[in-house]
C-alpha positions as CSV (number, residue, x, y, z in Angstrom):
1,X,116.0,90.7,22.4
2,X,113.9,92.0,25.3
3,X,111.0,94.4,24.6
4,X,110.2,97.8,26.1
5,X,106.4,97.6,27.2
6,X,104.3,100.4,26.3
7,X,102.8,102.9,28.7
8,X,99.1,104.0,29.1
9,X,98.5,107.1,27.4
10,X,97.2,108.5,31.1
11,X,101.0,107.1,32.2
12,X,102.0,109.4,28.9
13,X,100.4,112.6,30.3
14,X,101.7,112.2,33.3
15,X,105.6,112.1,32.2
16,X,105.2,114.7,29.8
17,X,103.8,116.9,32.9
18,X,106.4,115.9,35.2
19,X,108.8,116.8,32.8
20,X,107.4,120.0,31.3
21,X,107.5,121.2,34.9
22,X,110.9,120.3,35.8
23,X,112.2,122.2,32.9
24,X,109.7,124.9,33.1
25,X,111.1,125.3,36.7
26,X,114.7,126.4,35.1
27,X,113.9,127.7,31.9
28,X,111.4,130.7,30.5
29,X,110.2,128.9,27.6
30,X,106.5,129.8,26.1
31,X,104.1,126.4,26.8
32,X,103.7,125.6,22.9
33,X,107.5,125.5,23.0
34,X,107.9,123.4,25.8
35,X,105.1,120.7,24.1
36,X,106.3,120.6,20.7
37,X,110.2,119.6,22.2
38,X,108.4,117.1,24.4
39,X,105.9,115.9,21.2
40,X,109.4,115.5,19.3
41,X,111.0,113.6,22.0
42,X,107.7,110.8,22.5
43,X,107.4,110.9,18.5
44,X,111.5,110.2,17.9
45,X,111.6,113.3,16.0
46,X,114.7,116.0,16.8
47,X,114.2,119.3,17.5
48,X,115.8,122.6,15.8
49,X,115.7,126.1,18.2
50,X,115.9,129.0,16.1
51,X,116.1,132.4,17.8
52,X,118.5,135.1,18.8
53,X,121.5,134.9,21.0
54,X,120.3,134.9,24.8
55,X,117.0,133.8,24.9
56,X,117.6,130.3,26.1
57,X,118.1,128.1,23.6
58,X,120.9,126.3,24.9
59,X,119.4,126.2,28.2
60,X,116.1,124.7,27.1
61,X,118.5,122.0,25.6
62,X,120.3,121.6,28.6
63,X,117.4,121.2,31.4
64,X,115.4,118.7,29.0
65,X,118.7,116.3,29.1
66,X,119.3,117.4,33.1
67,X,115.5,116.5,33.1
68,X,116.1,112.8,32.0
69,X,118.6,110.2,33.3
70,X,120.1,109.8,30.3
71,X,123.5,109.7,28.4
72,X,123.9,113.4,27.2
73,X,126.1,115.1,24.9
74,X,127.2,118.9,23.4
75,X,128.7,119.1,20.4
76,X,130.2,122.7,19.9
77,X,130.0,123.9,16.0
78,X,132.9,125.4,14.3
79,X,133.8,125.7,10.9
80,X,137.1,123.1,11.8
81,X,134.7,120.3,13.3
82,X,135.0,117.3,10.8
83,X,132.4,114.3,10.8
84,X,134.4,112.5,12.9
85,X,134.4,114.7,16.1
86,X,130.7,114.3,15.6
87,X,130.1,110.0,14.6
88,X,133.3,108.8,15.8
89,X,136.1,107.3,14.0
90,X,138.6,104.1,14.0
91,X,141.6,104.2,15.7
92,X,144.9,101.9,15.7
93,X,145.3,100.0,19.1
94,X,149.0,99.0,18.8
95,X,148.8,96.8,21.9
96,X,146.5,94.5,20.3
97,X,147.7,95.4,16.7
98,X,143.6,96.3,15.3
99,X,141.3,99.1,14.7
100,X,139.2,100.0,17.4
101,X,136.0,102.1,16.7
102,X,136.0,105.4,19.4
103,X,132.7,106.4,19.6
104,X,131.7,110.4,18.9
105,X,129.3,112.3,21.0
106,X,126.3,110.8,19.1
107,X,126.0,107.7,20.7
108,X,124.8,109.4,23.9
109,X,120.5,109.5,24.1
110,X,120.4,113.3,23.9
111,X,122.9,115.4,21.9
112,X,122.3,119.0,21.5
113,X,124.4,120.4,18.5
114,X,124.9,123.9,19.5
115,X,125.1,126.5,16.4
116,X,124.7,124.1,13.7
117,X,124.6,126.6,11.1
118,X,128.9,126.8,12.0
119,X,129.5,123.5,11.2
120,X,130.4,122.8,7.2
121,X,128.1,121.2,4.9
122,X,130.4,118.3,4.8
123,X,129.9,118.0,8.9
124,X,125.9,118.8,8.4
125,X,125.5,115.9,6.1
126,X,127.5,113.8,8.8
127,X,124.4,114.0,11.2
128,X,122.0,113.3,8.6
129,X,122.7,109.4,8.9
130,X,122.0,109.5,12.5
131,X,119.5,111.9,12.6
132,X,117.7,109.4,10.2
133,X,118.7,106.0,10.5
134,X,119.4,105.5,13.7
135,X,123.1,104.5,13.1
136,X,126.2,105.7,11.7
137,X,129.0,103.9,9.2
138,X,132.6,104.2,9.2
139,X,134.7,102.1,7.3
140,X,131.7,100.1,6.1
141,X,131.2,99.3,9.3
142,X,127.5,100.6,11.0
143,X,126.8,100.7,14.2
144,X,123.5,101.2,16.3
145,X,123.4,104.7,18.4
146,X,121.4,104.5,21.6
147,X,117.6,104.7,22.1
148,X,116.0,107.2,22.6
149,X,117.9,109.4,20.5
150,X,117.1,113.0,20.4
151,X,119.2,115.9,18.4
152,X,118.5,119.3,19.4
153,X,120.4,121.5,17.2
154,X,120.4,125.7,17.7
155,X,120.9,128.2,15.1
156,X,121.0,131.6,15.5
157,X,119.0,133.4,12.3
158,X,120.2,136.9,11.9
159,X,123.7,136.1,12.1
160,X,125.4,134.9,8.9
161,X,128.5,135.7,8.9
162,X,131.4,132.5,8.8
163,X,127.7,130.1,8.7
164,X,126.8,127.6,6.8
165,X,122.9,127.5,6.0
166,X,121.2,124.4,6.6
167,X,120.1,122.8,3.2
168,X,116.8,121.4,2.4
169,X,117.5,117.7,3.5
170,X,118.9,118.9,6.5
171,X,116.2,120.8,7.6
172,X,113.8,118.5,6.7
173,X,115.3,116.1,9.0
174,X,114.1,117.9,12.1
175,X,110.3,117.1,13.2
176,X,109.9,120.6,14.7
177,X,111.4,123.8,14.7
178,X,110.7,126.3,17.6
179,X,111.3,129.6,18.7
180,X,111.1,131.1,22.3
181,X,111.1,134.7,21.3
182,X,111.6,137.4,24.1
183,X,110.3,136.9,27.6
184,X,107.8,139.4,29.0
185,X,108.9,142.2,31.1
186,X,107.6,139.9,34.6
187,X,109.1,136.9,33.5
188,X,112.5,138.5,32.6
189,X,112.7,140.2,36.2
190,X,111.9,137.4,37.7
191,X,114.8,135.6,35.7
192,X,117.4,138.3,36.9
193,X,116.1,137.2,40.3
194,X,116.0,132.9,40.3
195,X,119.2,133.5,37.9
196,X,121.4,136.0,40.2
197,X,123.6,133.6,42.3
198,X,123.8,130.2,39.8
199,X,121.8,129.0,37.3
200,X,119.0,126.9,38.0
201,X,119.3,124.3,35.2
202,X,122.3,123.1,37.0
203,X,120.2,122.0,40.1
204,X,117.6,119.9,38.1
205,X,117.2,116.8,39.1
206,X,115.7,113.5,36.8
207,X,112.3,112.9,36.7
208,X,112.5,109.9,34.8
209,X,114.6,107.4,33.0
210,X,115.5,105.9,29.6
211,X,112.9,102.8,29.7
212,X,109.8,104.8,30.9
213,X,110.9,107.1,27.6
214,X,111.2,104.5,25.3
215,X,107.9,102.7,26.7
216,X,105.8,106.2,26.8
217,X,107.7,106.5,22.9
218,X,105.8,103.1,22.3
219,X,102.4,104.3,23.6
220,X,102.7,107.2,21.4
221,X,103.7,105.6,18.2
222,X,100.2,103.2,19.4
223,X,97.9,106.3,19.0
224,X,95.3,105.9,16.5
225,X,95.0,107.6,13.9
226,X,92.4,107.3,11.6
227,X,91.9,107.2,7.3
228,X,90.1,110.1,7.5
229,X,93.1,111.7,10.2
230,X,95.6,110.5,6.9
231,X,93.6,111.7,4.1
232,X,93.2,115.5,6.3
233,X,97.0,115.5,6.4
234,X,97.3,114.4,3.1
235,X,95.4,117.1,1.6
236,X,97.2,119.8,4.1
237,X,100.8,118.9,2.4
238,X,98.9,118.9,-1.3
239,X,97.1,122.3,-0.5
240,X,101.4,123.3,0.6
241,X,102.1,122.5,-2.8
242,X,99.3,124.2,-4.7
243,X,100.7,127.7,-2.6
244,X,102.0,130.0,-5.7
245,X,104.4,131.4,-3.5
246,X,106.0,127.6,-2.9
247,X,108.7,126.2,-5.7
248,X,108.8,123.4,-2.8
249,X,105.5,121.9,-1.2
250,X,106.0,120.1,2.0
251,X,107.4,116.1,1.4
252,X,105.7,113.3,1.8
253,X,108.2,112.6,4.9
254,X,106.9,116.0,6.3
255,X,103.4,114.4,6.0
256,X,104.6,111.4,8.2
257,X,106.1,113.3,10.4
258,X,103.7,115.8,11.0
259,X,100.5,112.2,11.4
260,X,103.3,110.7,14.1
261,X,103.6,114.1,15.9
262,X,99.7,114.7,16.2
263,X,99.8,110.8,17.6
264,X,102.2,111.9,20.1
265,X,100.6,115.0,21.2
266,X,97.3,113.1,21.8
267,X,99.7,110.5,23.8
268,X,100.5,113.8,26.0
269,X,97.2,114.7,26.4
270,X,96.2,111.0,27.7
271,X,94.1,110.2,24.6
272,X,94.3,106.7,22.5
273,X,93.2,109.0,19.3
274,X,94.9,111.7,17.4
275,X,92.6,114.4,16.4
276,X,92.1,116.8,13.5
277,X,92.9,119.7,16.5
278,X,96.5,117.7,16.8
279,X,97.6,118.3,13.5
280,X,95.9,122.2,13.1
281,X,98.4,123.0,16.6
282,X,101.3,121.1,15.3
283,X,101.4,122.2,11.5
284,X,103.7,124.9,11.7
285,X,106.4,123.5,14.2
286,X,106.2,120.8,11.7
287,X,105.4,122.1,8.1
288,X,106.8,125.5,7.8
289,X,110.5,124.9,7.7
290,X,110.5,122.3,5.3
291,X,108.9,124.5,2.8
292,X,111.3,126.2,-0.3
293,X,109.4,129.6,-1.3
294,X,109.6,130.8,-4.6
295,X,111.5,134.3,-5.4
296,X,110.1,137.4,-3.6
297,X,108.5,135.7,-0.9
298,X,110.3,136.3,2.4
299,X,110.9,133.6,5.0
300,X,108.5,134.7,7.5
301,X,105.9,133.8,4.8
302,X,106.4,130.1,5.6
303,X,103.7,130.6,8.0
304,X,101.4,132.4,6.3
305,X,101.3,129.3,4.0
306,X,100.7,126.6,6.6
307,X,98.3,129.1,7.4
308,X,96.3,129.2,4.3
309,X,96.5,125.6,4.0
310,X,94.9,124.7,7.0
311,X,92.2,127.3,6.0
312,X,91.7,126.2,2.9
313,X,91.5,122.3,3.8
314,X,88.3,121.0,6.2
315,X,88.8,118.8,8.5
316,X,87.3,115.3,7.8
């Protein structure tokens, strides 16, 4: 089995600004948006975009995989889509009198699952095999999905009707959650303008491949990160806990994911080294949608808490 080798981190920051610009050149997306989708990516995380219809979501999805020569693949939830429009399923080949496995749209690199919330719980907990394994099983039979692999599911938040909210274990699946909020007033005129006659993320073009992601993926996951860089996240998730307004601390799995997104930010930013700085920008992407709040606290709270926590805890 051949090996991927790994990138320089200076070769890091240099993908992760060819890319940034490419999609930034299509898409209106705030710059701590467009780094935490491209620390998910380097970190093998998946990505969840939460914010009102029209403000790019799907777009943002859309020029990352135009921005990558990759296999990509949109999956459209509705409340009808079974598990097996999503993994793939075994069909009979008469001609040769077997089963043959038909692969669904997860084994391409890129997937974005567009209004996840509409897909059934029994269709949610399809992707959580993928999403964390790395492979799916159908008949007892597993296979491997593609590398990189990279969900970016959408949800839109104030609109509840015939959805299906994302349970704990679901959500905690996703390394970062984002939002892009509203452009300002310039950047939406000048939308109207690029945006007038077609739309731009159709004339991207690749800026790089699959192996330069998978060996800048293996420069990231190189990073280091120090005892006292574990111990500082450490006590962030225990200080999440100790919040009286939490029933549900952040997991021990949001504490690794939160130490291998801080590696892959300092990958982005050319360094060998993850820094305290790392984890402070990256702990709410990260942190603050894993968390279950106890009654009376409202979701926009989740944030406050991170907050608090990384107030509360120095950095060592």
């Amino acid at each position: 089995m051949s090996t991927v080798p790994e990138l320089d981190p200076s070769k890091v920051a240099e993908l992760g600004a060819r890319l940034r610009d490419n999609i930034a050149s299509a898409v209106k997306a705030p710059e701590c948006v467009l780094r935490d989708v491209l620390v998910a990516l380097m970190a093998e995380g998946h990505v969840l975009i939460e914010d009102y219809p029209g403000v790019g979501k799907t777009a943002l999805a859309r020029a990352l995989a135009r921005s990558i020569d990759a296999e990509y693949a949109r999956v459209q939830c509705t409340a009808d889509l079974l598990p097996a429009d999503v993994v793939g399923t075994n069909v009979y080949n008469q001609r040769e009198n077997r089963f043959e496995f038909r692969p669904g749209p997860v084994f391409a690199n890129i997937v974005l699952v567009d209004e996840v919330n509409r897909a059934s719980p029994k269709t949610q907990s399809g992707l959580l095999e993928c999403m964390q394994e790395g492979h799916v099983t159908v008949d007892k039979q597993t296979h491997e999905l593609a590398r990189p692999f990279l969900v970016v599911a959408t949800q839109n938040p104030v609109e509840y009707e015939g959805t299906y909210p994302l349970p704990e274990a679901q959500l905690d699946r996703f390394m970062v959650r984002v939002s892009l909020g509203y452009p300002t007033a310039d950047q939406e005129s000048q939308m109207l303008l690029d945006h007038a006659e077609s739309d731009r993320v159709l004339d991207l073009e690749s800026v790089t491949d699959v192996a330069e992601v998978l060996a800048a993926q293996g420069a990231a996951a190189a990073v280091h990160g120090s005892e006292a860089l574990r111990r500082y996240v450490v006590a962030i998730l225990d200080a999440t806990r100790a919040d009286p307004r939490v029933d549900l601390g952040a997991s021990p799995r949001a504490g690794l994911m939160l130490f291998r997104a801080a590696k892959a930010m300092a990958a982005l930013d050319g360094r060998d080294h993850a820094l305290p700085d790392d984890v402070q920008a990256l702990a709410d992407s990260v942190l603050a949608h894993r968390l279950l709040l106890g009654p009376g606290a409202g979701g926009d709270e989740r944030a406050g808490v991170v907050r608090d926590a990384l107030e509360r805890v120095p950095a060592l």
